[in-house]
PDB file as gemmi writes it, atoms N, CA and C in Angstrom:
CRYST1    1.000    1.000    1.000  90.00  90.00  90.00 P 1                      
ATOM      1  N   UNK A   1    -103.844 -21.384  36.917  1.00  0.00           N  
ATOM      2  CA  UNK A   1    -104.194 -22.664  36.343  1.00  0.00           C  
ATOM      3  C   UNK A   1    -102.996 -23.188  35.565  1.00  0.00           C  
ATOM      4  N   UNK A   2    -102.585 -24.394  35.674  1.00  0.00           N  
ATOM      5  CA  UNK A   2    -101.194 -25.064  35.201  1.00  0.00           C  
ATOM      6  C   UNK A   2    -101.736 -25.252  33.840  1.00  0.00           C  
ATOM      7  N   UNK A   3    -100.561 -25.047  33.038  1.00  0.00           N  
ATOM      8  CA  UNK A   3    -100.803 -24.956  31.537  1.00  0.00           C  
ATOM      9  C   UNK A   3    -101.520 -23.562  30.677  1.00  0.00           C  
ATOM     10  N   UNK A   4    -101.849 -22.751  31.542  1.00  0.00           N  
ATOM     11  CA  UNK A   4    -102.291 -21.439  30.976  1.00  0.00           C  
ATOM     12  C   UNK A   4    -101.159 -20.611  30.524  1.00  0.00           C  
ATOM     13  N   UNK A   5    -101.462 -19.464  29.948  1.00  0.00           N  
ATOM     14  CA  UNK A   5    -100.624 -19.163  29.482  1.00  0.00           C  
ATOM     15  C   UNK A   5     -99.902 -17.858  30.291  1.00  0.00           C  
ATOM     16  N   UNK A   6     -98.943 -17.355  30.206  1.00  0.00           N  
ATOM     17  CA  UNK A   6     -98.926 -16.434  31.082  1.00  0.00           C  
ATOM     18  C   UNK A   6     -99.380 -15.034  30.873  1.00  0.00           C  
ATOM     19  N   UNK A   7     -99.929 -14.198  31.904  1.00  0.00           N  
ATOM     20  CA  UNK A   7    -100.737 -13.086  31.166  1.00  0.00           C  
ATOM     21  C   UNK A   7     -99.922 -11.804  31.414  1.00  0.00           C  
ATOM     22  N   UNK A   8    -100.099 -11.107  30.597  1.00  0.00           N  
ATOM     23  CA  UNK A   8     -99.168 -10.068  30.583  1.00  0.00           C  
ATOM     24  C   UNK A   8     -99.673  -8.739  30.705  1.00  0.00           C  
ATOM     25  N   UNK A   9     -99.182  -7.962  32.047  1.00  0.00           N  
ATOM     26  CA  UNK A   9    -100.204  -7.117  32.818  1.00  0.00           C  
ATOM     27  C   UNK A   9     -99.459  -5.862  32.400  1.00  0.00           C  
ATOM     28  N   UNK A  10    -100.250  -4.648  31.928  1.00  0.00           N  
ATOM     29  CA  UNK A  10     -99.868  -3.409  31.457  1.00  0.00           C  
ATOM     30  C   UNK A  10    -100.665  -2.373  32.346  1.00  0.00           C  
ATOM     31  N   UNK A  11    -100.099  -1.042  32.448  1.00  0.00           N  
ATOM     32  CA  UNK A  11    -100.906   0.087  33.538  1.00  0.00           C  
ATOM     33  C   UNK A  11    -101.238   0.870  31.962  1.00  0.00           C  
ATOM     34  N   UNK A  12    -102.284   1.798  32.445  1.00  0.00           N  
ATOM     35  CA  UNK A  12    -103.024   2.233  31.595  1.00  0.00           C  
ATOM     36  C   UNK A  12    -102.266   3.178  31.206  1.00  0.00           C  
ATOM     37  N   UNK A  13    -101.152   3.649  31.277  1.00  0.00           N  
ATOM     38  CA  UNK A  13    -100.247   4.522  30.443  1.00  0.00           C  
ATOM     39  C   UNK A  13     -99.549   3.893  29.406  1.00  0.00           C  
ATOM     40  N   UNK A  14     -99.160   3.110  29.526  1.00  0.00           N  
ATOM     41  CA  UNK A  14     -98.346   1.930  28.559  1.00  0.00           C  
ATOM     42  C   UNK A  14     -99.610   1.348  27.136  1.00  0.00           C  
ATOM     43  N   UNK A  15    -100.863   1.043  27.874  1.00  0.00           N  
ATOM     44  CA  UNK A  15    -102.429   0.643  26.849  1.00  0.00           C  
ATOM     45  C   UNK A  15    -103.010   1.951  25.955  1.00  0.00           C  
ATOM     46  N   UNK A  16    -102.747   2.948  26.431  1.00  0.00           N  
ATOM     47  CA  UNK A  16    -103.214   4.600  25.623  1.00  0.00           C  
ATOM     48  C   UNK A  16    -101.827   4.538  24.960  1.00  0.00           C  
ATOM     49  N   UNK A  17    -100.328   4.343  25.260  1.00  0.00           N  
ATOM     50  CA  UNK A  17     -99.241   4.187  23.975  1.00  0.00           C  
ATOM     51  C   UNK A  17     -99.768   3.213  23.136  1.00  0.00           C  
ATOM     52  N   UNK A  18     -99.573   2.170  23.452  1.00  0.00           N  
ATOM     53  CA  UNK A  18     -99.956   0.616  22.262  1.00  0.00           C  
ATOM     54  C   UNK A  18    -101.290   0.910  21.314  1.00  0.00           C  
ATOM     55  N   UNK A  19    -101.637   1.382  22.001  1.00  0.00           N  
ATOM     56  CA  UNK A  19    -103.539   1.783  21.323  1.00  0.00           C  
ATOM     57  C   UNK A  19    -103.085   2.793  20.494  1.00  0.00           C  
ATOM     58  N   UNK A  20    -102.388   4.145  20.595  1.00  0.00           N  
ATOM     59  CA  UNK A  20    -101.769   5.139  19.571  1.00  0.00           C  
ATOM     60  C   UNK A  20    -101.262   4.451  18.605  1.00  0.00           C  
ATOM     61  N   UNK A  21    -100.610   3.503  18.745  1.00  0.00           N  
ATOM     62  CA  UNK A  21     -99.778   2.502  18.006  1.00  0.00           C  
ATOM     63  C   UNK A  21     -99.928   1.709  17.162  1.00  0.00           C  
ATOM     64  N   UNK A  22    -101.550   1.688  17.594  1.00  0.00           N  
ATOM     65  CA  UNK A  22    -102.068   0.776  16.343  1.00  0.00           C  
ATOM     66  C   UNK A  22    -102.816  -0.786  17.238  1.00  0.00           C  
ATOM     67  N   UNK A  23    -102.569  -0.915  18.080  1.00  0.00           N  
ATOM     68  CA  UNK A  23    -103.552  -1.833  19.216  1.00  0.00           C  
ATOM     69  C   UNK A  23    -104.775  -1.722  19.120  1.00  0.00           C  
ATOM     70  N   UNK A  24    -105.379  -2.862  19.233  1.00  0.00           N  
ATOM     71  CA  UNK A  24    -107.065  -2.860  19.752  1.00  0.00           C  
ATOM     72  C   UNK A  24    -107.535  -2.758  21.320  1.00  0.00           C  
ATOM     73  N   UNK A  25    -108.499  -2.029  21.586  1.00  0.00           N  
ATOM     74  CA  UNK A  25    -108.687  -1.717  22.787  1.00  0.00           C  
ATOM     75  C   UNK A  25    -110.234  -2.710  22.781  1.00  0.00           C  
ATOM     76  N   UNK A  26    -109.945  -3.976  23.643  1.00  0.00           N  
ATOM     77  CA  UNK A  26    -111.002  -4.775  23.402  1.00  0.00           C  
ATOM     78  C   UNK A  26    -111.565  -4.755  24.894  1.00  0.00           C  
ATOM     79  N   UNK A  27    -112.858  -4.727  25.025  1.00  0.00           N  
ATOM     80  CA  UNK A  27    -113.485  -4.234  26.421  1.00  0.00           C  
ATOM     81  C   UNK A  27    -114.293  -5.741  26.875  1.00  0.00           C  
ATOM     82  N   UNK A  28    -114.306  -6.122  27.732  1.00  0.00           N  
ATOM     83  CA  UNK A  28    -114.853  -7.545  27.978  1.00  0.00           C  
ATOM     84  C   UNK A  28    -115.892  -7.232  28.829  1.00  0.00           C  
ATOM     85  N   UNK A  29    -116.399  -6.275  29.456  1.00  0.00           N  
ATOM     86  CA  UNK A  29    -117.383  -6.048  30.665  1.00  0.00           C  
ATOM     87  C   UNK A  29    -118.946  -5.875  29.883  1.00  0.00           C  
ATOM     88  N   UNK A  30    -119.866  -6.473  31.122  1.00  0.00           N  
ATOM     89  CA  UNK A  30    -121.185  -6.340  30.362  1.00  0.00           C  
ATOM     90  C   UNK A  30    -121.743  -5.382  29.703  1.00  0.00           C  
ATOM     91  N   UNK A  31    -122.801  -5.281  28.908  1.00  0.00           N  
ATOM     92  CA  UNK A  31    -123.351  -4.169  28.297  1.00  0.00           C  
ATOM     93  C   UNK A  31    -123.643  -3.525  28.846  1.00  0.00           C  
ATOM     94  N   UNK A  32    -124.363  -3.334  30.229  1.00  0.00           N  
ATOM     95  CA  UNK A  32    -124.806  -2.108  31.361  1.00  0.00           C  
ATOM     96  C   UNK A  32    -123.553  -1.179  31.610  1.00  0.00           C  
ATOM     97  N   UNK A  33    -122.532  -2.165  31.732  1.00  0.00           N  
ATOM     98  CA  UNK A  33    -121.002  -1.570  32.435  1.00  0.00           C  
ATOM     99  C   UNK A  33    -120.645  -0.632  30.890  1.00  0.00           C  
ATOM    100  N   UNK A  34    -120.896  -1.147  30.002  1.00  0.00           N  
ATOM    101  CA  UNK A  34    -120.207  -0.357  28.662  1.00  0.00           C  
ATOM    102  C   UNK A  34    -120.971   0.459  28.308  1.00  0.00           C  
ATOM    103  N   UNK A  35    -122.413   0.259  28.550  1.00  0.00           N  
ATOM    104  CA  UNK A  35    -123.166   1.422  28.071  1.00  0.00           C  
ATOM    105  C   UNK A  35    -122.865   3.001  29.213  1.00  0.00           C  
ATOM    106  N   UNK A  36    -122.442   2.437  30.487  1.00  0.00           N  
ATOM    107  CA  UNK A  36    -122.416   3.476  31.480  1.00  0.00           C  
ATOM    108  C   UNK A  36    -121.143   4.487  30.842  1.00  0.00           C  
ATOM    109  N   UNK A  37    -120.487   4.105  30.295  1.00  0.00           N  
ATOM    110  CA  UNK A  37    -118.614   4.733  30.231  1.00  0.00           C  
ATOM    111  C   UNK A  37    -117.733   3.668  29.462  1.00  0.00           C  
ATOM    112  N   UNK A  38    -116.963   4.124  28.481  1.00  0.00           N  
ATOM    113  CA  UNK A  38    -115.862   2.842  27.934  1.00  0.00           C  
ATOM    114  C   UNK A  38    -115.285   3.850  27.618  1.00  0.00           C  
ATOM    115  N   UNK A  39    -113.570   3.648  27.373  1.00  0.00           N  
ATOM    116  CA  UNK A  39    -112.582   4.301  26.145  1.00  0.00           C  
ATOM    117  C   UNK A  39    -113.349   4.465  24.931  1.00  0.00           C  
ATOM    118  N   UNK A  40    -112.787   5.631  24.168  1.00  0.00           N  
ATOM    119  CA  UNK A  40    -113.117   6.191  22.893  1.00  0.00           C  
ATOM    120  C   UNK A  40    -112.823   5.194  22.071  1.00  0.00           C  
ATOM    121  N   UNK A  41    -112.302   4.690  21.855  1.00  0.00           N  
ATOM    122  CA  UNK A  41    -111.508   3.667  20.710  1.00  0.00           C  
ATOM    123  C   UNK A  41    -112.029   2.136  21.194  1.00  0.00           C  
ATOM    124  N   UNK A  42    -112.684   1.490  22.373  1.00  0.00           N  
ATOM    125  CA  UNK A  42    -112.337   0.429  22.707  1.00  0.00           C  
ATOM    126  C   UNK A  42    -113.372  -0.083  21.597  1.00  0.00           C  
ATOM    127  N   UNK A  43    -113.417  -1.954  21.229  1.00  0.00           N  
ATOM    128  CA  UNK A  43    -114.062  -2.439  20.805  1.00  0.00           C  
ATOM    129  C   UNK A  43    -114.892  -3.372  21.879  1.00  0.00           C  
ATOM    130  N   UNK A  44    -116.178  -3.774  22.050  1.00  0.00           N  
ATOM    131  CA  UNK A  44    -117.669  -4.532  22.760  1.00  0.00           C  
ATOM    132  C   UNK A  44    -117.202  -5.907  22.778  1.00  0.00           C  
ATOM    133  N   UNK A  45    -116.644  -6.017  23.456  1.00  0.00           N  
ATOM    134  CA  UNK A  45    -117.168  -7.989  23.049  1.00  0.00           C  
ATOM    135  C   UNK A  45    -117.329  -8.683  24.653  1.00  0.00           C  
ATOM    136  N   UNK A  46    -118.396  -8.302  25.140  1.00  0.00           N  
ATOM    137  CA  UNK A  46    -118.361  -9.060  26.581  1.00  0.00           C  
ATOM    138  C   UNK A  46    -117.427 -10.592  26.314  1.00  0.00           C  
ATOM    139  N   UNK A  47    -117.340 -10.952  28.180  1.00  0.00           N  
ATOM    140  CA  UNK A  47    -115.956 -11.922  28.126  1.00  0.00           C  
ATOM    141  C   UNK A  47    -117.477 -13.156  27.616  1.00  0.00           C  
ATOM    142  N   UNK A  48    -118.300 -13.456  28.259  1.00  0.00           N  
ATOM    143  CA  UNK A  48    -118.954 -14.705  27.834  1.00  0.00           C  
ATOM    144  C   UNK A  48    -119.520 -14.950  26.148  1.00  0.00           C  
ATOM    145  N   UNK A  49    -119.047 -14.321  25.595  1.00  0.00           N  
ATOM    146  CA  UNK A  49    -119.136 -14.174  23.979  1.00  0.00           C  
ATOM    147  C   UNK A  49    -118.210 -14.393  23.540  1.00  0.00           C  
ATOM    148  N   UNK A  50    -116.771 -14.170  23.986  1.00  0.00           N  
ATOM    149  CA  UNK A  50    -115.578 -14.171  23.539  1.00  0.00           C  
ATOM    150  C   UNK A  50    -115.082 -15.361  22.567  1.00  0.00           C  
ATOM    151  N   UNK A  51    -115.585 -16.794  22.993  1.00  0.00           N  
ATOM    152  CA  UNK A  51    -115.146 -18.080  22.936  1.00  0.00           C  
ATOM    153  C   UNK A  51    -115.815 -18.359  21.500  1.00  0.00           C  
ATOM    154  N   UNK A  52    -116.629 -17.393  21.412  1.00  0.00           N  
ATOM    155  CA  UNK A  52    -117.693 -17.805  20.254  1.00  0.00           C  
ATOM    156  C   UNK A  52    -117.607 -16.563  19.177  1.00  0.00           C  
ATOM    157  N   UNK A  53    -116.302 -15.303  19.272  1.00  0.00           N  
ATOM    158  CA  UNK A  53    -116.374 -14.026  18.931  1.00  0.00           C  
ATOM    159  C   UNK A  53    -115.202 -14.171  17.819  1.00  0.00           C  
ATOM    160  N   UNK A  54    -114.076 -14.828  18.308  1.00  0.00           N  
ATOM    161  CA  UNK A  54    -112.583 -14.403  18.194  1.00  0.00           C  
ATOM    162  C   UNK A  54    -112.635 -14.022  16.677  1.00  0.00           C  
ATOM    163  N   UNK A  55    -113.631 -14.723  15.692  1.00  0.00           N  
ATOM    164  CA  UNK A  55    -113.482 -14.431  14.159  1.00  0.00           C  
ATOM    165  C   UNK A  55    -113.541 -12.739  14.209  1.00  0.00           C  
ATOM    166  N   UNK A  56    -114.248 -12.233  15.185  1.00  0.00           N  
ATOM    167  CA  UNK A  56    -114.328 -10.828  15.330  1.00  0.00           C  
ATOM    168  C   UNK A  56    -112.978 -10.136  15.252  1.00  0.00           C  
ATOM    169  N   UNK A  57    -111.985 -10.531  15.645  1.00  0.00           N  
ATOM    170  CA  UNK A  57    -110.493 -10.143  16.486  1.00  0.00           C  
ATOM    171  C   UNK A  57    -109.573 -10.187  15.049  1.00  0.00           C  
ATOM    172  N   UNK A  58    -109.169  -9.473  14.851  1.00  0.00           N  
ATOM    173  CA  UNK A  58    -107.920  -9.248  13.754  1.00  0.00           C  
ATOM    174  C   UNK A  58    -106.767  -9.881  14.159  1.00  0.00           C  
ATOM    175  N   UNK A  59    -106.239 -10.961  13.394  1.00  0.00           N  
ATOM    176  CA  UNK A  59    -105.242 -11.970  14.164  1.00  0.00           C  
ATOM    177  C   UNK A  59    -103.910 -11.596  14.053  1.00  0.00           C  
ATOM    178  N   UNK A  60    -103.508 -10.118  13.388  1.00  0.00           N  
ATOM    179  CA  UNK A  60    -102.294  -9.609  13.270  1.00  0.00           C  
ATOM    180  C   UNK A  60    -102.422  -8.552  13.992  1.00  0.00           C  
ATOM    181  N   UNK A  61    -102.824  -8.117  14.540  1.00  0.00           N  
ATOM    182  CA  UNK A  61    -102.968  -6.779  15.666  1.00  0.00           C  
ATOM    183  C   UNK A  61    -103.230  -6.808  17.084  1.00  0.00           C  
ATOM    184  N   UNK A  62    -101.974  -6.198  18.049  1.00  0.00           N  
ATOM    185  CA  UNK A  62    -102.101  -6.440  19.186  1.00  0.00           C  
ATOM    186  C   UNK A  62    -103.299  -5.673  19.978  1.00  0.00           C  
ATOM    187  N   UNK A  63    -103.779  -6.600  20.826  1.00  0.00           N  
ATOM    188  CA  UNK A  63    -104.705  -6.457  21.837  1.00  0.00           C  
ATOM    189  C   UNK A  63    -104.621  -6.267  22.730  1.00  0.00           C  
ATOM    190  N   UNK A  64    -104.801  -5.424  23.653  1.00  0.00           N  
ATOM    191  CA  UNK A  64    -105.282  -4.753  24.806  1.00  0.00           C  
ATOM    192  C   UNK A  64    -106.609  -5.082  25.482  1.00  0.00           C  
ATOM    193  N   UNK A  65    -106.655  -5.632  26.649  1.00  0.00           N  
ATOM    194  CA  UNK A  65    -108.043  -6.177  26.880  1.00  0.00           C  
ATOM    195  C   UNK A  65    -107.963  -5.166  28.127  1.00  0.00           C  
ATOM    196  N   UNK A  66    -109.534  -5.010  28.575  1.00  0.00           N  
ATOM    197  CA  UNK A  66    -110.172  -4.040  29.908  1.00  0.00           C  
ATOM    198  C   UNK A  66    -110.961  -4.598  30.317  1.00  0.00           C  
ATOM    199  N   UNK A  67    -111.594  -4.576  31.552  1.00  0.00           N  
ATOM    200  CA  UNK A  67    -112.702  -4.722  31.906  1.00  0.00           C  
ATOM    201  C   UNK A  67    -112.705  -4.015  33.332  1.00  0.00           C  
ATOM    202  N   UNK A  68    -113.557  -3.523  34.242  1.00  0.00           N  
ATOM    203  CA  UNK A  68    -113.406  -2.629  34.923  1.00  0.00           C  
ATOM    204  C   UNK A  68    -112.636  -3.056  35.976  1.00  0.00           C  
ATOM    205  N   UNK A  69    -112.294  -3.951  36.567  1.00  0.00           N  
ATOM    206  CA  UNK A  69    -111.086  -3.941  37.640  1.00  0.00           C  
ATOM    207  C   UNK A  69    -109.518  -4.984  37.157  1.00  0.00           C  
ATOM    208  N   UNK A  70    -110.146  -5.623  35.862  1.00  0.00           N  
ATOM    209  CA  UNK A  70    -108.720  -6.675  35.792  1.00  0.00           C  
ATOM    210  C   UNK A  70    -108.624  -8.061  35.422  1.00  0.00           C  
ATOM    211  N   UNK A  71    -109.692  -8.614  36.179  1.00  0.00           N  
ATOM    212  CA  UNK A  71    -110.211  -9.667  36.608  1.00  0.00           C  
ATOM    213  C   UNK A  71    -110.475 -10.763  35.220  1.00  0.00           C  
ATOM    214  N   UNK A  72    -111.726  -9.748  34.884  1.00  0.00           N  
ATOM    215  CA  UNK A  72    -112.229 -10.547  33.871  1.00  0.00           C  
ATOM    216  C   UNK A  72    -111.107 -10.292  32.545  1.00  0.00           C  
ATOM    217  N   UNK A  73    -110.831  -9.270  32.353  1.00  0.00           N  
ATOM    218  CA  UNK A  73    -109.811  -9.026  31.262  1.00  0.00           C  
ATOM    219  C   UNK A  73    -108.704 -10.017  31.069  1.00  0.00           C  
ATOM    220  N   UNK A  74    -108.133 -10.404  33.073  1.00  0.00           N  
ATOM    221  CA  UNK A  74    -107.238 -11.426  32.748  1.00  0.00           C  
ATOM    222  C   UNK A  74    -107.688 -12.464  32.146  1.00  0.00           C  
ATOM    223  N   UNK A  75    -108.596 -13.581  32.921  1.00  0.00           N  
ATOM    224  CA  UNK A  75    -109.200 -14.413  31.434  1.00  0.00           C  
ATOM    225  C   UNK A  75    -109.529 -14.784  30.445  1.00  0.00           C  
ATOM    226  N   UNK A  76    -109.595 -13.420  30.025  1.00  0.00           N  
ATOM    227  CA  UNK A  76    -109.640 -13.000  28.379  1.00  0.00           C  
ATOM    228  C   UNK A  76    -108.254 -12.985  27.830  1.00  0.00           C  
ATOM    229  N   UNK A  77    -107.523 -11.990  28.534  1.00  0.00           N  
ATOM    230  CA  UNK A  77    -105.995 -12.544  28.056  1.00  0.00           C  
ATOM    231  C   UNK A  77    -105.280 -14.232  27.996  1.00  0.00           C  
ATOM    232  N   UNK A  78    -105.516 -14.459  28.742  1.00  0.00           N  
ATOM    233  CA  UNK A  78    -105.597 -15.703  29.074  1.00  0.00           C  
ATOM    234  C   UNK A  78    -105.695 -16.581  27.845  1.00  0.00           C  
ATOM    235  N   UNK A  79    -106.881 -16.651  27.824  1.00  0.00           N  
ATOM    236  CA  UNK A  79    -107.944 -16.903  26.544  1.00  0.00           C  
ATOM    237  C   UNK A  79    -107.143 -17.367  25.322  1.00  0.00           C  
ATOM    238  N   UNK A  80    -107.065 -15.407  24.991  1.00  0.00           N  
ATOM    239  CA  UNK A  80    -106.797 -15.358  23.788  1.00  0.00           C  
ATOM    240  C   UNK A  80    -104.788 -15.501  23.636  1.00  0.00           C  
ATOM    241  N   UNK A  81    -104.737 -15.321  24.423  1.00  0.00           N  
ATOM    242  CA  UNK A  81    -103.115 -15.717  24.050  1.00  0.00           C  
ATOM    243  C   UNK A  81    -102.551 -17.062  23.719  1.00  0.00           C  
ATOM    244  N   UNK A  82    -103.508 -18.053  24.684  1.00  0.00           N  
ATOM    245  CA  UNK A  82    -104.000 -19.436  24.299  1.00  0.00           C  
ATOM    246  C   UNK A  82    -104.271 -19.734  22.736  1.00  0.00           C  
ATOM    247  N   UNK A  83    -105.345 -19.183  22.020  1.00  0.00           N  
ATOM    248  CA  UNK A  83    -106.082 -18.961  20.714  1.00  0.00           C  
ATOM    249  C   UNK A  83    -104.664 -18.325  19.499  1.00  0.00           C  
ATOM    250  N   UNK A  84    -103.436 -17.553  20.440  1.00  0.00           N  
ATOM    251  CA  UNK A  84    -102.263 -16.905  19.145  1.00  0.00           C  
ATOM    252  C   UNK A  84    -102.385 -15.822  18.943  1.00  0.00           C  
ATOM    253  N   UNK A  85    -102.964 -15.128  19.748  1.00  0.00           N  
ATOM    254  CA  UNK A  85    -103.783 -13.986  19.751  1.00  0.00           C  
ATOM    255  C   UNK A  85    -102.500 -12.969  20.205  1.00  0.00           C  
ATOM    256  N   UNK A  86    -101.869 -11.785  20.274  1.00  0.00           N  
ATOM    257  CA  UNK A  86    -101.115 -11.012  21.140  1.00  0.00           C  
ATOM    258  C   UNK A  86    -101.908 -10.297  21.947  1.00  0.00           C  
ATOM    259  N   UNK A  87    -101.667 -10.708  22.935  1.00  0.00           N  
ATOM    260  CA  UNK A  87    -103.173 -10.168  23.917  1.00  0.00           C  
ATOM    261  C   UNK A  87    -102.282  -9.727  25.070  1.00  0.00           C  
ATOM    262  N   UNK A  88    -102.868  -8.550  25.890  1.00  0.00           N  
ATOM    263  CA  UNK A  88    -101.885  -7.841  27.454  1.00  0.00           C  
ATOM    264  C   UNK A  88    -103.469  -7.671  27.894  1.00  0.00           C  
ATOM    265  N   UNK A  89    -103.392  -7.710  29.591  1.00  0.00           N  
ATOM    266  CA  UNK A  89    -104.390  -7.156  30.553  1.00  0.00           C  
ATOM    267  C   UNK A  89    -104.280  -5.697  30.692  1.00  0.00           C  
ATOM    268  N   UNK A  90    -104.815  -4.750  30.712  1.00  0.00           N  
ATOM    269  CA  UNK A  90    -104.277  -3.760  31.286  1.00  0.00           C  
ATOM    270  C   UNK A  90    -104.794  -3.606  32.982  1.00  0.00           C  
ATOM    271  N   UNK A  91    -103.851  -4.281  33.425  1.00  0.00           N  
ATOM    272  CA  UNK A  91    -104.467  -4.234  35.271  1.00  0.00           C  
ATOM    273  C   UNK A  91    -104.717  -2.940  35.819  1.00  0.00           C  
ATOM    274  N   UNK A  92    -105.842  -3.141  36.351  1.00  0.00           N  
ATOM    275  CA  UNK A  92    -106.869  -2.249  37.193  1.00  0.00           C  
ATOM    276  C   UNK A  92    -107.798  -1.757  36.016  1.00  0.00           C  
ATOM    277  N   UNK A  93    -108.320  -2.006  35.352  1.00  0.00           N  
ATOM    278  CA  UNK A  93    -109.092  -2.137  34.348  1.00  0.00           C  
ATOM    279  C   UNK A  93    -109.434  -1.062  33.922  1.00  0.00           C  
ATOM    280  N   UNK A  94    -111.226   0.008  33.497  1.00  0.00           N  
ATOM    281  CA  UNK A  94    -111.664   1.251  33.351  1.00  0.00           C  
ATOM    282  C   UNK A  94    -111.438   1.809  34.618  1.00  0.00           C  
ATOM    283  N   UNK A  95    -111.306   1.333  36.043  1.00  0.00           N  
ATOM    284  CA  UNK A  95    -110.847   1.750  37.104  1.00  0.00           C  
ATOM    285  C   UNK A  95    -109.058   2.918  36.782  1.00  0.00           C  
ATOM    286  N   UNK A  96    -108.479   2.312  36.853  1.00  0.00           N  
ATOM    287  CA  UNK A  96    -107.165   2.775  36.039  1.00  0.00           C  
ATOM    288  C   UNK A  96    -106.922   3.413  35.193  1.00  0.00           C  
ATOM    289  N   UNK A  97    -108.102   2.876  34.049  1.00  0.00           N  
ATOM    290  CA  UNK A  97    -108.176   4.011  32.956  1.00  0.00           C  
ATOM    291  C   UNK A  97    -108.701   5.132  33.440  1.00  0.00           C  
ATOM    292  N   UNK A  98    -109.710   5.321  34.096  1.00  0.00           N  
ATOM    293  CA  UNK A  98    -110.283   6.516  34.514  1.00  0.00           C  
ATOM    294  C   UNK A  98    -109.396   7.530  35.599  1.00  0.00           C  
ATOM    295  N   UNK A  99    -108.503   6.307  36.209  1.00  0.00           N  
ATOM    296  CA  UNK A  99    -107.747   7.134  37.155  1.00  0.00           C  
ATOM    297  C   UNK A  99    -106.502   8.140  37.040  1.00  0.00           C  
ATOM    298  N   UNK A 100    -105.996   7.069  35.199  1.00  0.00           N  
ATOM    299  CA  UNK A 100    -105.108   7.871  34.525  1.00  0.00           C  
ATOM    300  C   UNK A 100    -105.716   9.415  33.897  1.00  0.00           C  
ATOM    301  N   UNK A 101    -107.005   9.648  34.091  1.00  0.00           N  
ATOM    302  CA  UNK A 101    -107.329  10.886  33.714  1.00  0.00           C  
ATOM    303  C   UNK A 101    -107.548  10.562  32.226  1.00  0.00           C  
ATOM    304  N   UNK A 102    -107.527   9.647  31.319  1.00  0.00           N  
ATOM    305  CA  UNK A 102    -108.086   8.696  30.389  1.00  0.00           C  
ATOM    306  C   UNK A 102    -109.408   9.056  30.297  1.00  0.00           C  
ATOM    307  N   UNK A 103    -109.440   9.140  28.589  1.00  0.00           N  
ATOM    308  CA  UNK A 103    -111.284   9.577  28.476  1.00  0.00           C  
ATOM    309  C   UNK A 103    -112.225   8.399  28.931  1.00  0.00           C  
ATOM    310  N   UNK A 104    -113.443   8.946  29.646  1.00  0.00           N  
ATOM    311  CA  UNK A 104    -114.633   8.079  29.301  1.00  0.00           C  
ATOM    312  C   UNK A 104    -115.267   7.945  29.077  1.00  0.00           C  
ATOM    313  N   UNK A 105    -116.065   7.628  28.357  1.00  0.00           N  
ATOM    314  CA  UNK A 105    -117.675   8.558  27.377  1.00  0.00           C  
ATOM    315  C   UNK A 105    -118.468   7.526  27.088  1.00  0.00           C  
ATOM    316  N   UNK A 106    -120.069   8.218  26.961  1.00  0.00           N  
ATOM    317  CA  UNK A 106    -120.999   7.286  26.575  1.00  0.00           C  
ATOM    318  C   UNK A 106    -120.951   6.681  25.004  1.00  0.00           C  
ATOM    319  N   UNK A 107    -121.900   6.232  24.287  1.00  0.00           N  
ATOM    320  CA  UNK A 107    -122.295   6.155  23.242  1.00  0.00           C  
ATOM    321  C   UNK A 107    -122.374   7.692  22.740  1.00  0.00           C  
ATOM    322  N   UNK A 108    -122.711   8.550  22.923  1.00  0.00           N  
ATOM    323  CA  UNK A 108    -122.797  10.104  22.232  1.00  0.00           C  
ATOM    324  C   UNK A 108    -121.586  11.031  22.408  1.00  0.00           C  
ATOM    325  N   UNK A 109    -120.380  10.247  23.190  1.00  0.00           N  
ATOM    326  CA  UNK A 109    -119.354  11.347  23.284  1.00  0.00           C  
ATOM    327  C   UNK A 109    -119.455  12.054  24.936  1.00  0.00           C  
ATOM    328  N   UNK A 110    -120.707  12.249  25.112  1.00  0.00           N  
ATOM    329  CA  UNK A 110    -120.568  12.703  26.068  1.00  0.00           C  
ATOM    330  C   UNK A 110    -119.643  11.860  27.785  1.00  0.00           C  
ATOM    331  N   UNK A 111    -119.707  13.067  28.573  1.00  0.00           N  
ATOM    332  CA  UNK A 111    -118.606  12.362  29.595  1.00  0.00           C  
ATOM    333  C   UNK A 111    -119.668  10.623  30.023  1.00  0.00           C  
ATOM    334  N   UNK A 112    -118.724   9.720  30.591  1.00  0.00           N  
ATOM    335  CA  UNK A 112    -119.047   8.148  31.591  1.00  0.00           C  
ATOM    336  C   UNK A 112    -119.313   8.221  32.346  1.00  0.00           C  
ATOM    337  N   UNK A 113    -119.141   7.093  33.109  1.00  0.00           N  
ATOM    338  CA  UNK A 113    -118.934   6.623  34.506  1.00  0.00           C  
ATOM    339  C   UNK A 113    -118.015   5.290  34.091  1.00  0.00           C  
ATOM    340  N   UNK A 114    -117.348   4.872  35.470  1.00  0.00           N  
ATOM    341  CA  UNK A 114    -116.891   3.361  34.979  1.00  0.00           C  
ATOM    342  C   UNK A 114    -117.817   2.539  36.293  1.00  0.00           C  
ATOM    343  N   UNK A 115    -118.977   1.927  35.764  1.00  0.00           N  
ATOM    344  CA  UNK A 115    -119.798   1.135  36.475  1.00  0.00           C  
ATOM    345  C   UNK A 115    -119.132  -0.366  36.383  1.00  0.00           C  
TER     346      UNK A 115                                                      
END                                                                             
């Protein structure tokens, strides 16, 4: 889309550094998809909430967005980089994360899925 901003695509080895680092791991996928499996650290904010969330978002700390293949995360990057936000995709989403051998766990710790 002309005038967007450009989005800036990271592999999930580079998003587990930045996140050590002090990054937010912000998850955009629905609640079914997050309740199935998410990163240990990530923060909830489905993407259709986002527009109406950002007071949520710490405006000095870089962001890391997921969602399970990319997709939606890019729009969110998108989004928020638009908004001043420091925002990266991490392309291929909990897909990637999971593939990096990256934790995935329910609400109790115990092991995910990435639905």
């Amino acid at each position: 889309m002309e005038g967007s901003p450009q989005v800036v695509e990271i592999g999930p080895e580079e998003a587990d550094v930045r996140i050590g680092a002090g990054a937010l791991l912000l998850d955009v996928r629905e609640p079914e998809e997050w309740e199935a499996g998410r990163a240990p650290a990530a923060l909830h904010l489905p993407l259709g909430r986002l527009a109406d969330s950002t007071d949520q978002l710490p405006p000095d700390r870089p962001i890391v967005v997921i969602c399970r293949v990319g997709g939606r995360s890019a729009a969110a990057t998108s989004f928020l980089t638009g908004a001043g936000f420091d925002a990266v995709n991490l392309a291929g989403g909990m897909h990637a994360w999971a593939a990096a051998d990256l934790p995935v766990v329910t609400a109790d710790g115990s092991p995910g899925t990435v639905a």
